[in-house]
C-alpha positions as CSV (number, residue, x, y, z in Angstrom):
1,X,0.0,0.0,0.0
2,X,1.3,3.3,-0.8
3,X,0.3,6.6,1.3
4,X,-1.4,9.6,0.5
5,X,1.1,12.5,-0.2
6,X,0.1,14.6,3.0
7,X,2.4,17.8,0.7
8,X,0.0,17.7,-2.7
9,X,-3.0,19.8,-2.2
10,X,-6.2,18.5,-1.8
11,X,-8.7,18.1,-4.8
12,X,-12.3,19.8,-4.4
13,X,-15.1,18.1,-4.8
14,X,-18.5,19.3,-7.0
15,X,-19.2,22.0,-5.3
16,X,-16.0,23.6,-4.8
17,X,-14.8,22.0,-1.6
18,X,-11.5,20.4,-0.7
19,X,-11.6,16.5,-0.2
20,X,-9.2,14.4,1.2
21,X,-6.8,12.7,-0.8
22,X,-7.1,9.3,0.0
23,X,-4.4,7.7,-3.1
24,X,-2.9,10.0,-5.3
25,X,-2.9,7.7,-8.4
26,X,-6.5,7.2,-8.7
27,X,-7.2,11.1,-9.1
28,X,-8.7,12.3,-12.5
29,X,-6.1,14.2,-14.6
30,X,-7.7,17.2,-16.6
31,X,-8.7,16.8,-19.9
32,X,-7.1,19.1,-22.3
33,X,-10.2,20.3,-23.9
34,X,-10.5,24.0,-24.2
35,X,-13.2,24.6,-20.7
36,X,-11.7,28.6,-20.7
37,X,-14.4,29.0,-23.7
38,X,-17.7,28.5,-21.6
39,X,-19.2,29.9,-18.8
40,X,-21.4,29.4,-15.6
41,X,-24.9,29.6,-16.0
42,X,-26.3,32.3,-13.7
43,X,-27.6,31.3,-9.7
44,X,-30.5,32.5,-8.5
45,X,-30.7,34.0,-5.0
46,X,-33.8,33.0,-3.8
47,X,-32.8,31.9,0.4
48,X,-36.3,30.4,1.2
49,X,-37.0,28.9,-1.5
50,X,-40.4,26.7,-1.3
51,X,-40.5,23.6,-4.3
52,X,-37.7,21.6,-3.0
53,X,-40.5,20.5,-0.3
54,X,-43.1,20.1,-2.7
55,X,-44.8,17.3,-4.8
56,X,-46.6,16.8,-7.9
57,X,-49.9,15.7,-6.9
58,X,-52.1,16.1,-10.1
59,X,-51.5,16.5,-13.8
60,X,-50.0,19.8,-15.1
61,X,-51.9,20.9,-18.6
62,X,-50.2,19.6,-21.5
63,X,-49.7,20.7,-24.8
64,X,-48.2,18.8,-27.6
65,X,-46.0,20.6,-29.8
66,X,-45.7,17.6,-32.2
67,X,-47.0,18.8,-35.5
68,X,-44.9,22.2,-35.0
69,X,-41.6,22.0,-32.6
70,X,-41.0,17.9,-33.7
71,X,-42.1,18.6,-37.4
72,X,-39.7,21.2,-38.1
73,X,-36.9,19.5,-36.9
74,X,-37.3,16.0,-38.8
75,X,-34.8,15.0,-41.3
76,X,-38.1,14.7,-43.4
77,X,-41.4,16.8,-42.0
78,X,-44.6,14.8,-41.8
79,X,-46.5,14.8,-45.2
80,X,-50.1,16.1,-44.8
81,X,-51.3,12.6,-43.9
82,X,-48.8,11.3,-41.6
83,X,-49.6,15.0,-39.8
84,X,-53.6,14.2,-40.0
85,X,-52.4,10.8,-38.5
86,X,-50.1,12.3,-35.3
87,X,-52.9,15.1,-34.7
88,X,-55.7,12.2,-34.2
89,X,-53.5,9.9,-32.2
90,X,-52.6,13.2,-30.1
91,X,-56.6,13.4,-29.5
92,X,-57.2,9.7,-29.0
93,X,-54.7,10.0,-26.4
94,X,-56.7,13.2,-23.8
95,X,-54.9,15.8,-25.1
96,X,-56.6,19.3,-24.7
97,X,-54.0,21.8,-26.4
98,X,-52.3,21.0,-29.2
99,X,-50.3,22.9,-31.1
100,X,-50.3,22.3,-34.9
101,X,-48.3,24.4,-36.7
102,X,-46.8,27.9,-37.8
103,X,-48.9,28.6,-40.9
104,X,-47.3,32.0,-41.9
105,X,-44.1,30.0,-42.3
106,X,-45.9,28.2,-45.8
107,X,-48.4,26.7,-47.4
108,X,-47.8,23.3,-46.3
109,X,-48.8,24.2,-42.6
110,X,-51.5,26.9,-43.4
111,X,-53.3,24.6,-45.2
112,X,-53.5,21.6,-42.7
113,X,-54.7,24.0,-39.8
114,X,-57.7,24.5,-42.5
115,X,-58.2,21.2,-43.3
116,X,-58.6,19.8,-39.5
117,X,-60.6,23.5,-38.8
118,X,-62.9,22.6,-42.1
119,X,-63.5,19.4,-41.8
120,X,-64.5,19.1,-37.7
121,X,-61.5,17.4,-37.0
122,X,-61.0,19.1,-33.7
123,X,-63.2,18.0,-30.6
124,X,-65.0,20.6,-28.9
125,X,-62.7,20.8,-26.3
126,X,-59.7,20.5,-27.9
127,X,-57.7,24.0,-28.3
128,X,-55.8,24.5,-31.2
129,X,-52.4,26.7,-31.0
130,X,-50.4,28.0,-34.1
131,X,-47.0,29.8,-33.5
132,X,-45.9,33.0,-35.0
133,X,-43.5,35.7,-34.8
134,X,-43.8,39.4,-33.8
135,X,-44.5,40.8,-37.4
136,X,-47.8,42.2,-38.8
137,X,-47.8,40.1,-42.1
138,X,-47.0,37.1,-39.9
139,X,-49.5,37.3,-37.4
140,X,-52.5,38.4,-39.6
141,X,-51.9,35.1,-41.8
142,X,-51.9,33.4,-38.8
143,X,-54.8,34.7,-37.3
144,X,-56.3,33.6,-40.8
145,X,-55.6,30.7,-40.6
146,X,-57.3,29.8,-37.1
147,X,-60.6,31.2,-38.5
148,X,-63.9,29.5,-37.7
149,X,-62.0,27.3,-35.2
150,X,-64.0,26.7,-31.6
151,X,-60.9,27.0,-29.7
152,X,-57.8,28.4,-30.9
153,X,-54.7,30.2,-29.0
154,X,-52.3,32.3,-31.0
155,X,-48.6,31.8,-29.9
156,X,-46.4,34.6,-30.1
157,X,-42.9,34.8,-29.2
158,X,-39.5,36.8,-29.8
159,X,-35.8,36.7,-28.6
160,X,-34.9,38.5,-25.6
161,X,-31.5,37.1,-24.1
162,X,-28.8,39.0,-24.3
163,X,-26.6,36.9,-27.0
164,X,-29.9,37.4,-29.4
165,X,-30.4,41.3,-28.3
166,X,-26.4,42.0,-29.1
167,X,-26.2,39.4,-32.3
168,X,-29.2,39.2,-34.1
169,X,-31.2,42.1,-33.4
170,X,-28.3,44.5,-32.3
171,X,-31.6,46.8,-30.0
172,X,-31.5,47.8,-26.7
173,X,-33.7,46.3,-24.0
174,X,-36.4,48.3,-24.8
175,X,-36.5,47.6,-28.6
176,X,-37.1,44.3,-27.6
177,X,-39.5,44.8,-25.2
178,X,-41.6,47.1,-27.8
179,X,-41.5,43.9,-30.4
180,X,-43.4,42.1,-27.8
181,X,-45.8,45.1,-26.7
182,X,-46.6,45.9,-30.7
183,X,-46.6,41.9,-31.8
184,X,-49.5,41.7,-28.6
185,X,-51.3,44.5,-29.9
186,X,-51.4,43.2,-33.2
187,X,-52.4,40.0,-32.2
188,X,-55.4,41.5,-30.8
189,X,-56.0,43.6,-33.3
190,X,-56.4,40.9,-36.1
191,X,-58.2,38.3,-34.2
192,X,-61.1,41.4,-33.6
193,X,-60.8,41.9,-37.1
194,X,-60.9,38.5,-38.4
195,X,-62.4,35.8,-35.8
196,X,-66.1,35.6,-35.3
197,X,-68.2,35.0,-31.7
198,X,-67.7,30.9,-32.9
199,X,-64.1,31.2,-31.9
200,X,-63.0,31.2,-28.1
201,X,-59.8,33.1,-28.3
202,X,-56.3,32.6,-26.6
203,X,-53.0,34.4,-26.4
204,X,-49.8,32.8,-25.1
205,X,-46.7,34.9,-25.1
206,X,-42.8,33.7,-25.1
207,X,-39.9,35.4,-24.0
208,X,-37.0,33.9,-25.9
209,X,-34.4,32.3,-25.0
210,X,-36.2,32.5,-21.0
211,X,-33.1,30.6,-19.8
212,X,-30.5,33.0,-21.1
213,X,-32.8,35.9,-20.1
214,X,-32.1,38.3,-17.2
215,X,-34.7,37.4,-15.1
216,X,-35.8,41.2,-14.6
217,X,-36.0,41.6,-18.0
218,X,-38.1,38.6,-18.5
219,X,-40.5,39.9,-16.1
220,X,-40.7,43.3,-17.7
221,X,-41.0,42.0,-20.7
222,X,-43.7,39.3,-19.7
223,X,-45.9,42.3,-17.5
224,X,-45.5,44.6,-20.3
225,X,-46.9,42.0,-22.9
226,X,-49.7,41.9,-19.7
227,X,-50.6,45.3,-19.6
228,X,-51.6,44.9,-23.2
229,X,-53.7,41.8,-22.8
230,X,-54.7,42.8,-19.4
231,X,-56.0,39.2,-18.4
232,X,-58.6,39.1,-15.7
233,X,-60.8,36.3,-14.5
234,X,-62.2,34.7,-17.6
235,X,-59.2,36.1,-19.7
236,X,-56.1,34.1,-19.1
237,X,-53.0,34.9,-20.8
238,X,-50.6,31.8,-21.2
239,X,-47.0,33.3,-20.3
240,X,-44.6,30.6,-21.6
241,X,-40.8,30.3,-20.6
242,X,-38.9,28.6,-22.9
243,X,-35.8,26.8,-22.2
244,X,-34.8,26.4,-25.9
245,X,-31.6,25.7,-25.1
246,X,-31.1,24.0,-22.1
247,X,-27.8,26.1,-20.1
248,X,-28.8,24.7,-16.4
249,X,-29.4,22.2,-13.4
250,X,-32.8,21.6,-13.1
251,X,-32.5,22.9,-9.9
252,X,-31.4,26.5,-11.2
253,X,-34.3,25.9,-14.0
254,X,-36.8,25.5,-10.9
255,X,-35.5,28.7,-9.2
256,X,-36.4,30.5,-12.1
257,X,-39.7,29.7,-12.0
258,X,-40.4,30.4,-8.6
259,X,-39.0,33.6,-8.9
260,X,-41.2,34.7,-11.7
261,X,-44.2,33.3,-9.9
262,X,-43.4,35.1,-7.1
263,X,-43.1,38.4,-9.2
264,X,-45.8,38.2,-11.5
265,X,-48.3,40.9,-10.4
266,X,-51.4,38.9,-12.2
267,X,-50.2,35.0,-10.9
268,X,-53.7,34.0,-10.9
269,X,-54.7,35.1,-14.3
270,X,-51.4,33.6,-15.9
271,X,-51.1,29.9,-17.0
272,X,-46.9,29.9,-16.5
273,X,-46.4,27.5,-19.0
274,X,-42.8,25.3,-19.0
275,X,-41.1,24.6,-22.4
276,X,-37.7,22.4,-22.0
277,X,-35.3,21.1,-24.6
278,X,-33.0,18.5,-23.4
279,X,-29.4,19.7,-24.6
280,X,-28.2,18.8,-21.3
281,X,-30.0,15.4,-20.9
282,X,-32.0,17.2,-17.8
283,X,-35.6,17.9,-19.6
284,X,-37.9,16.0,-17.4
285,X,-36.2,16.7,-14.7
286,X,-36.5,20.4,-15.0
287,X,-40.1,20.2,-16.2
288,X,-41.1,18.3,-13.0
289,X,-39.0,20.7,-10.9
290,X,-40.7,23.5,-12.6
291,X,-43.9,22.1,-11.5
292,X,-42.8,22.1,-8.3
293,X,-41.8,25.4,-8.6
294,X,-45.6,27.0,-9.5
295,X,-45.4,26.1,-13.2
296,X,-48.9,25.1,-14.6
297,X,-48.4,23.8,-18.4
298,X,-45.6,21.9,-20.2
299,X,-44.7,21.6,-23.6
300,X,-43.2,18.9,-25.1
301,X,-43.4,15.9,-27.6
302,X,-43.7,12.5,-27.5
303,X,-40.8,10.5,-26.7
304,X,-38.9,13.9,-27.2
305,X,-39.1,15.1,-30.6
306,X,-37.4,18.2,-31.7
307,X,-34.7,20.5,-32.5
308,X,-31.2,19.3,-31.6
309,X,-31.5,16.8,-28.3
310,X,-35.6,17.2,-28.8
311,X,-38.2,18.8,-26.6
312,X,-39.3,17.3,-23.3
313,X,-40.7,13.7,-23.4
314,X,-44.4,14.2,-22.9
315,X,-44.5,10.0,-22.7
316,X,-41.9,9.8,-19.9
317,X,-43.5,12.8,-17.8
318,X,-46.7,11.4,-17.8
319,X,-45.6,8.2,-16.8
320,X,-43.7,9.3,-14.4
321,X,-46.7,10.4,-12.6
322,X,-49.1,7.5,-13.4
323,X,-45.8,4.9,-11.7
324,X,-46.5,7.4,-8.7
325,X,-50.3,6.5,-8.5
326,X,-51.1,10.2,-10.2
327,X,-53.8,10.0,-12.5
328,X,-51.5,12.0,-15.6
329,X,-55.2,12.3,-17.8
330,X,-53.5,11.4,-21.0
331,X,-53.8,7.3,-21.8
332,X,-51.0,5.4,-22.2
333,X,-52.7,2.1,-21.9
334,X,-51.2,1.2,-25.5
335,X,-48.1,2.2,-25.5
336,X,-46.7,0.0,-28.8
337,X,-49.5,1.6,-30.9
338,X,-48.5,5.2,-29.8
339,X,-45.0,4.4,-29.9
340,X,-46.1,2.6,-33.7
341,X,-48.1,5.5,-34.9
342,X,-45.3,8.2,-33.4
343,X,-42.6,6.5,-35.8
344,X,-44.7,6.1,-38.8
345,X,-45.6,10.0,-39.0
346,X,-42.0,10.8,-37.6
347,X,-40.5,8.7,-39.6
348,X,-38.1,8.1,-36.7
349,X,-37.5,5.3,-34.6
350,X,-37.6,4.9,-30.9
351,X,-34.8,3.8,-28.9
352,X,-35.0,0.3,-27.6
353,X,-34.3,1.9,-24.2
354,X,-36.6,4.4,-23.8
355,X,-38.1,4.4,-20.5
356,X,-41.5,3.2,-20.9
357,X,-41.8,2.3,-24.4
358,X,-38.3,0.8,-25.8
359,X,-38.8,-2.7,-26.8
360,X,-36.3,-3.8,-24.0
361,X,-37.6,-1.8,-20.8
362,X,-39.4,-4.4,-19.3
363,X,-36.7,-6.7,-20.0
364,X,-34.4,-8.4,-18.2
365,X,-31.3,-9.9,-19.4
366,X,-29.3,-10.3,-16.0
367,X,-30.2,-13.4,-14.0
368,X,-29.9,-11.9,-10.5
369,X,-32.8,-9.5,-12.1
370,X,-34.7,-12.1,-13.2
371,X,-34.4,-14.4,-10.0
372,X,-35.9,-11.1,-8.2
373,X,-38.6,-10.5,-10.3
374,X,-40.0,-13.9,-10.6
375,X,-39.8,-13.9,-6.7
376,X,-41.9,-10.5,-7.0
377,X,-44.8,-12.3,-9.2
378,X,-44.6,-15.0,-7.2
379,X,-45.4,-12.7,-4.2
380,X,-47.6,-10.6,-5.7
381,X,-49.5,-13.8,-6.1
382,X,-49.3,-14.6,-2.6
383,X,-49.9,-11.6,-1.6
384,X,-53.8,-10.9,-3.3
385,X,-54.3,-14.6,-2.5
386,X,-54.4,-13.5,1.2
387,X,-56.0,-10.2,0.8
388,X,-58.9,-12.1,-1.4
389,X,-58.5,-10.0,-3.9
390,X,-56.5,-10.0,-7.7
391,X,-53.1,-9.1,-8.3
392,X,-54.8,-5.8,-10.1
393,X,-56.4,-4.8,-6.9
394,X,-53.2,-4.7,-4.6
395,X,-50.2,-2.4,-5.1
396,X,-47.9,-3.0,-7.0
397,X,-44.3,-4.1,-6.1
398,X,-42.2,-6.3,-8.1
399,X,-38.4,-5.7,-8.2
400,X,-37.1,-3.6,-11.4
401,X,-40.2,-3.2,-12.5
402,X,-41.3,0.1,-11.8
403,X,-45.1,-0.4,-13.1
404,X,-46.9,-3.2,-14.4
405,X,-46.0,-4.2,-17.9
406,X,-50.0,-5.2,-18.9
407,X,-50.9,-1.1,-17.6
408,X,-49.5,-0.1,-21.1
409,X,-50.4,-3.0,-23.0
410,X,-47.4,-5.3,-22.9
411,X,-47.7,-8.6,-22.6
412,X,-45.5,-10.9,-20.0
413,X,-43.4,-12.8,-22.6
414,X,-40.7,-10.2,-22.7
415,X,-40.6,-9.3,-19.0
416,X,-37.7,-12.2,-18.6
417,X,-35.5,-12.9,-21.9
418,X,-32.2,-15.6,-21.7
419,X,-29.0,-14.7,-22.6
420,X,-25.2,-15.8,-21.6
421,X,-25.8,-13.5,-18.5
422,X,-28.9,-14.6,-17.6
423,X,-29.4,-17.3,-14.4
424,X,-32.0,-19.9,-13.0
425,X,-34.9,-17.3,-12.1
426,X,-35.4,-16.0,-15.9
427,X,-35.4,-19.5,-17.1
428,X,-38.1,-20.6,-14.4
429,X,-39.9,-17.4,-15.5
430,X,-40.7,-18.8,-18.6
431,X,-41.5,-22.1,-17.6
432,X,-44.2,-20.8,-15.1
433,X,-45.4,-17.9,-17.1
434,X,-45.6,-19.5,-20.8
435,X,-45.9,-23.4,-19.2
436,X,-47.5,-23.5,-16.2
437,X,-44.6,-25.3,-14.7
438,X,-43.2,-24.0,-11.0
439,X,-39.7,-26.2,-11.4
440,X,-38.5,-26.5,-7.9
441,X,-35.1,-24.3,-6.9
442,X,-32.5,-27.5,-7.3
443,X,-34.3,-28.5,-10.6
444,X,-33.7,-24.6,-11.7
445,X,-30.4,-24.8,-10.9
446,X,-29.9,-27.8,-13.0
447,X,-31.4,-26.9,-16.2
448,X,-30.3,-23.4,-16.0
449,X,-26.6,-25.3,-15.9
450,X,-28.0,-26.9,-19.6
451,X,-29.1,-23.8,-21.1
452,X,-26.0,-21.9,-20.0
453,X,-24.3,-24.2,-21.7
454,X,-26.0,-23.8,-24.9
455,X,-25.7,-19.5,-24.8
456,X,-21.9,-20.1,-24.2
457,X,-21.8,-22.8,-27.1
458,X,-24.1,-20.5,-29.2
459,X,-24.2,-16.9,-28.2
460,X,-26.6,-14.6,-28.7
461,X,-30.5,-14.7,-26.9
462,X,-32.2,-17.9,-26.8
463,X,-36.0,-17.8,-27.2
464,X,-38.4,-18.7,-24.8
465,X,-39.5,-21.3,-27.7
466,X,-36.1,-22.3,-27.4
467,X,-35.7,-22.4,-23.9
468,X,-39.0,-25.6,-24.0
469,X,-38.0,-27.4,-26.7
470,X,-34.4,-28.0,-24.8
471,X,-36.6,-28.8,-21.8
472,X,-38.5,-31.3,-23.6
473,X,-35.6,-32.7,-25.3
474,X,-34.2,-32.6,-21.8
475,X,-37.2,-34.0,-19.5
476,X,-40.0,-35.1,-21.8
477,X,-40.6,-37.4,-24.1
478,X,-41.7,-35.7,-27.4
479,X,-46.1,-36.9,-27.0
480,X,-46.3,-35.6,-30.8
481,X,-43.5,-37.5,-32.4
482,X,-42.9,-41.4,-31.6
483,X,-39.5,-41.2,-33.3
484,X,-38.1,-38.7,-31.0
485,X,-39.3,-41.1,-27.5
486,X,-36.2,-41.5,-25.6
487,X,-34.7,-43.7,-23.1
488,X,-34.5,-46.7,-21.8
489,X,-38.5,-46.9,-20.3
490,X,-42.0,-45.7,-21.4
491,X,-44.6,-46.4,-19.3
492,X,-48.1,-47.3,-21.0
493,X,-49.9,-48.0,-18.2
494,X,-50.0,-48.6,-13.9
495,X,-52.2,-49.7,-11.6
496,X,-51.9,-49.8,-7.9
497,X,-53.6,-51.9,-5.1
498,X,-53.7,-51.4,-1.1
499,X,-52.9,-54.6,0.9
500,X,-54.1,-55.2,4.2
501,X,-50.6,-54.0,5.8
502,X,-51.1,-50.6,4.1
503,X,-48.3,-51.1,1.7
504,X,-48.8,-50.5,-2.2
505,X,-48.2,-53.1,-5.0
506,X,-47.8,-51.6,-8.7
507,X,-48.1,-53.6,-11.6
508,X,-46.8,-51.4,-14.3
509,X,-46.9,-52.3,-18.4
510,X,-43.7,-50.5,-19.9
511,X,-41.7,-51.3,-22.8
512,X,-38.2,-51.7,-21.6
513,X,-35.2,-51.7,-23.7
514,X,-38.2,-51.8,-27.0
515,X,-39.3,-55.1,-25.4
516,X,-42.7,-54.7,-23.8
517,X,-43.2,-56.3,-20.1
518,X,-44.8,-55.8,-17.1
519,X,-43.2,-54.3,-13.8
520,X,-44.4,-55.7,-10.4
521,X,-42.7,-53.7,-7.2
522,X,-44.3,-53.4,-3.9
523,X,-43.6,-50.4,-0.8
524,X,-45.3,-47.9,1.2
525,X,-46.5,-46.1,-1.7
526,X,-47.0,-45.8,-5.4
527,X,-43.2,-44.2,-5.8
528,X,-41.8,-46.7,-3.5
529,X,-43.2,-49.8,-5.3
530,X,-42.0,-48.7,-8.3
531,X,-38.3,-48.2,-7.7
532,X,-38.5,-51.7,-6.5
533,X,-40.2,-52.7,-9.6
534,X,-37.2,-51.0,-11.3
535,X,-34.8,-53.0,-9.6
536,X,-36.0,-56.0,-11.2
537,X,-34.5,-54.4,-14.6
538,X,-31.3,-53.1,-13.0
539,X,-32.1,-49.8,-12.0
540,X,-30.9,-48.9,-8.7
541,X,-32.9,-45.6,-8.2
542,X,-33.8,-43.7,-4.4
543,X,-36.0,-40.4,-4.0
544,X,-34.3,-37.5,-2.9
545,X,-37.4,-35.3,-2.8
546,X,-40.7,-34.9,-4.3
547,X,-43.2,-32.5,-5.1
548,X,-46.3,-31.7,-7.0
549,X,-48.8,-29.0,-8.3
550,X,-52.0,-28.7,-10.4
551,X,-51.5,-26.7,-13.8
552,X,-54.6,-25.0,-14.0
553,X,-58.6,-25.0,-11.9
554,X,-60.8,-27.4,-13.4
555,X,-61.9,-30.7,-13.6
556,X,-59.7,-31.3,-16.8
557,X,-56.8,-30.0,-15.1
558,X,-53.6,-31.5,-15.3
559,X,-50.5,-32.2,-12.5
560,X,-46.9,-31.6,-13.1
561,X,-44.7,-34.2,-10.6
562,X,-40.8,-32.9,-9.9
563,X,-38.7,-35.9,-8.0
564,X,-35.2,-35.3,-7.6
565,X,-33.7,-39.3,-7.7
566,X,-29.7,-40.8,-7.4
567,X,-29.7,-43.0,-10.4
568,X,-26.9,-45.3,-10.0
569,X,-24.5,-42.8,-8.3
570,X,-25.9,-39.7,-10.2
571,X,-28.8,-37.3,-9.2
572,X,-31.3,-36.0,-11.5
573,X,-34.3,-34.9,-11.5
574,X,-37.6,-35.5,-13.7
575,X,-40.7,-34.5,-14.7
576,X,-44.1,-35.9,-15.4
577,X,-47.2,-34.2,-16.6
578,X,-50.2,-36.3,-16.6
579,X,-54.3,-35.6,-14.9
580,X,-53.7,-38.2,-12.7
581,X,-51.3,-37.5,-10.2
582,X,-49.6,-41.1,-9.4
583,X,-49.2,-41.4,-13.2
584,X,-47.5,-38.3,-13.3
585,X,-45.2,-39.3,-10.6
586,X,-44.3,-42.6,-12.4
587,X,-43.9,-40.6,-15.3
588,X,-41.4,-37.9,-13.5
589,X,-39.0,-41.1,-12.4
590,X,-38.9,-42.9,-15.8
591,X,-38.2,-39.2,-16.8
592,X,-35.2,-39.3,-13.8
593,X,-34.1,-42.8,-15.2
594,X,-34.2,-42.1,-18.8
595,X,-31.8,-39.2,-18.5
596,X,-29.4,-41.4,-16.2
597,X,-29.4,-44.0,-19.1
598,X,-29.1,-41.2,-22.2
């Protein structure tokens, strides 16, 4: 062991504090790239701070910004169908706001806002939003192209950090600000002019980029906009702050907003709506922070569409709440055919791993994984069995599974899934779940030892239709294929008589070796006569342990027999299926002595 070098200094940890050196060696060296380029986002100074203490108890109001924020940025933007398709999917799933394009940016997206306006796609209570920017010719196409709609908000926005103020626009602060107060104004101007009674009218307003805005500014900017609107009860205005970029922790994000819910002089007629991108990786997190933090709406996309790293995952945040027994009002219940749908219009696949929906996160490869979660079924079981009641009706707790696979319409089949890394308690999984077969803990052990041999032979995933036909190659005789009977026994048939001594005699008819004959063997019960009946063919064979269980209620249910035997110095165990339960116990030893003899 070498000791720590009490003259080097000491590193700091993550928040700028020195740690102890503990070895010298193991210390990270730095990394060359060029960090004196980028700075620190901004803290905010807010000492009592309230959201760290609260929780999200009911649903925010969503809006999807599918057909606008994830259209734009696909490699190739939905075609007027696959946009008709993602709208009515975004309706069958509870959605209330959706926004569904920027119409003064072309034809393409003026046109479908008619078509679903015209031809009574939208449900009454569905409110349509359409983005624009802060110019006149802008905003009156836009307002055109909302007309005769039920519900429609108009969504204005324009840049107010500093990088765009200096860069792009090269105005003062209150150049800016008058962009926002005229775009308003004009707003309102055209929807008087061109919207009839039909239409219940909504503004939302968005200070771009909110994240890389001075927070006083955003707040002048955003009561400015106010004064214009001047939203009362009855007369909301949606004030939305846009991380377009994402700069921060979620926890800095958060601060934000409780600052400018603090500071808002009309909180209660504002809808403070949350828009995060995930260029850090952090987008739920800082839209369920924001929450926290007095946030009413998000913004997002399913499974995270949009420019760059994408907008907020709309499918992870509500699921997120539904795992936490909150009611998220948007149904998830068939999560392949959203996820299905969501690719065809996008024309982009989702990852494999992506919580919720991937194809492989229900899955489990690793057997320690699977031995838990088998036990947590098993349990689960046990547990309603108790309580009289279903599975459905108690709460859910099974290991690594944070919800129920069947809530979202998966089925069971891929919950466990065999590979080189995979143990006993996946392989069991299957048998139970796909046969009805509960294979007791020394039998897993040994035929996990069998398949294991096969993935290291092999490679690769082996099938749960490959997992049974190695166990009937293994423990059964093949009942659909004479050729493939193996062994040195098959049984045809047994019956078994009661002296008056209360031992058993079984007279067995068997083919032995292909010759048929009968087997006679007497002991204190069917088992026990017919090891001795064995003997008679040269089969020294002694029960190690024994056990049984029906395969499903009814009177044409079958039993499934497990005996563990020592077979001539080796022990093995077998299996026999059959209604009656001492033929499948004869049937579990021949299966024993057949695999001794193989």
């Amino acid at each position: 062991m070498t000791a720590a070098n009490p003259a080097q200094s000491p590193a700091e940890n993550a928040v700028g504090r020195p740690t102890p050196i503990t070895n010298a060696t193991q210390l990270q060296k730095p990394s060359g790239m060029p960090i004196h380029k980028y700075g620190r986002y901004e803290a905010v100074e807010i000492p009592d701070r309230t959201w760290p203490d609260n929780r999200i108890t009911v649903a925010p109001r969503w809006l999807s910004t599918d057909l606008r924020d994830g259209n734009q940025a696909l490699i190739d933007p939905m075609s007027p169908a696959r946009k008709r398709e993602m709208f009515d999917l975004l309706v069958r799933m509870g959605y209330k706001e959706i926004e569904v394009g920027f119409p003064s940016s072309g034809e393409t997206d003026f046109a479908f806002v008619r078509s679903i306006i015209e031809e009574g796609a939208i449900p009454e209570d569905v409110t349509i939003s359409v983005l624009t920017q802060a110019r006149e010719d802008l905003i009156e196409r836009t307002v055109e192209s909302i007309v005769g709609a039920r519900r429609a908000t108009v969504h204005l926005y324009n840049a107010t950090a500093p990088t765009f103020r200096r860069v792009v626009f090269r105005g003062s602060k209150d150049d800016i600000k008058q962009i926002a107060v005229d775009g308003t104004r004009l707003v309102m101007e055209y929807a008087e002019k061109l919207l009839g009674p039909e239409t219940v009218f909504g503004y939302q307003y968005s200070p771009e980029i909110f994240t890389d805005t001075e927070l006083d500014f955003a707040l002048e900017v955003c009561e400015a906009v106010c004064d214009v609107w001047q939203p009362e009860e009855g007369r909301e205005i949606i004030l939305n702050l846009p991380a377009t970029v994402e700069r921060s922790t979620p926890s800095t994000h958060a601060d934000r907003f409780e600052w400018m819910s603090r500071n808002l002089s009309r909180r209660e007629f504002v809808c403070l709506s949350v828009h995060p991108h995930n260029d850090r990786g952090t987008a739920v997190a800082a839209a369920e922070l924001a929450i926290m933090a007095g946030a009413d709406r998000i913004e997002g996309c399913l499974f995270g569409q949009g420019e760059r790293t994408g907008n907020v995952d709309l499918v992870t945040l509500g699921m997120n709440l539904f795992s936490q027994g909150v009611d998220p009002q948007i149904d998830f219940s068939q999560i392949d055919e959203i996820r299905r749908t969501s690719e065809y219009c996008n024309q982009m696949e989702v990852h494999p791993r992506h919580p919720y929906a991937g194809d492989l996160v229900y899955t489990a490869f690793s057997g320690s994984h699977q031995d838990a979660i088998k036990k947590g079924f098993d349990a689960m079981e046990a547990d309603a069995a108790a309580q009289g009641k279903t599975v459905d009706d108690i709460e859910w707790a099974v290991p690594y599974l944070p919800i129920d696979p069947k809530d979202v319409g998966r089925s069971y089949e891929a919950v466990i899934r065999v590979n080189s890394q995979s143990g006993k308690g996946g392989i069991a999984y299957v048998l139970k779940n796909d046969h009805k077969l509960d294979l007791p803990r020394r039998m897993q052990i040994e035929f996990s030892r069998i398949i294991q041999a096969k993935t290291d032979a092999e490679g690769g995933e082996v099938t749960p239709t490959q997992i049974w036909s190695t166990f009937q190659d293994e423990y059964l005789p093949n009942p659909e294929n004479a050729a493939a009977q193996w062994g040195r026994v098959q049984i045809r048939s047994g019956q078994t008589t009661t002296g008056s001594d209360g031992r058993d005699t079984i007279t067995v008819e068997a083919t032995v070796d292909g010759a048929d004959t009968v087997l006679t063997g007497t002991g204190n019960g069917p088992i026990s006569a017919f090891f001795e009946a064995l003997q008679a063919i040269g089969i020294d064979a002694r029960l190690l342990d024994y056990t049984e269980h029906t395969m499903s209620e009814g009177a044409s249910s079958q039993a499934a027999s497990y005996i563990e035997c020592a077979i001539d110095g080796k022990v093995l165990w077998g299996i026999g299926i059959d209604a009656n339960t001492t033929r499948a116990s004869l049937k579990a030893v021949v299966s024993a002595v057949n695999r001794a003899t193989r």
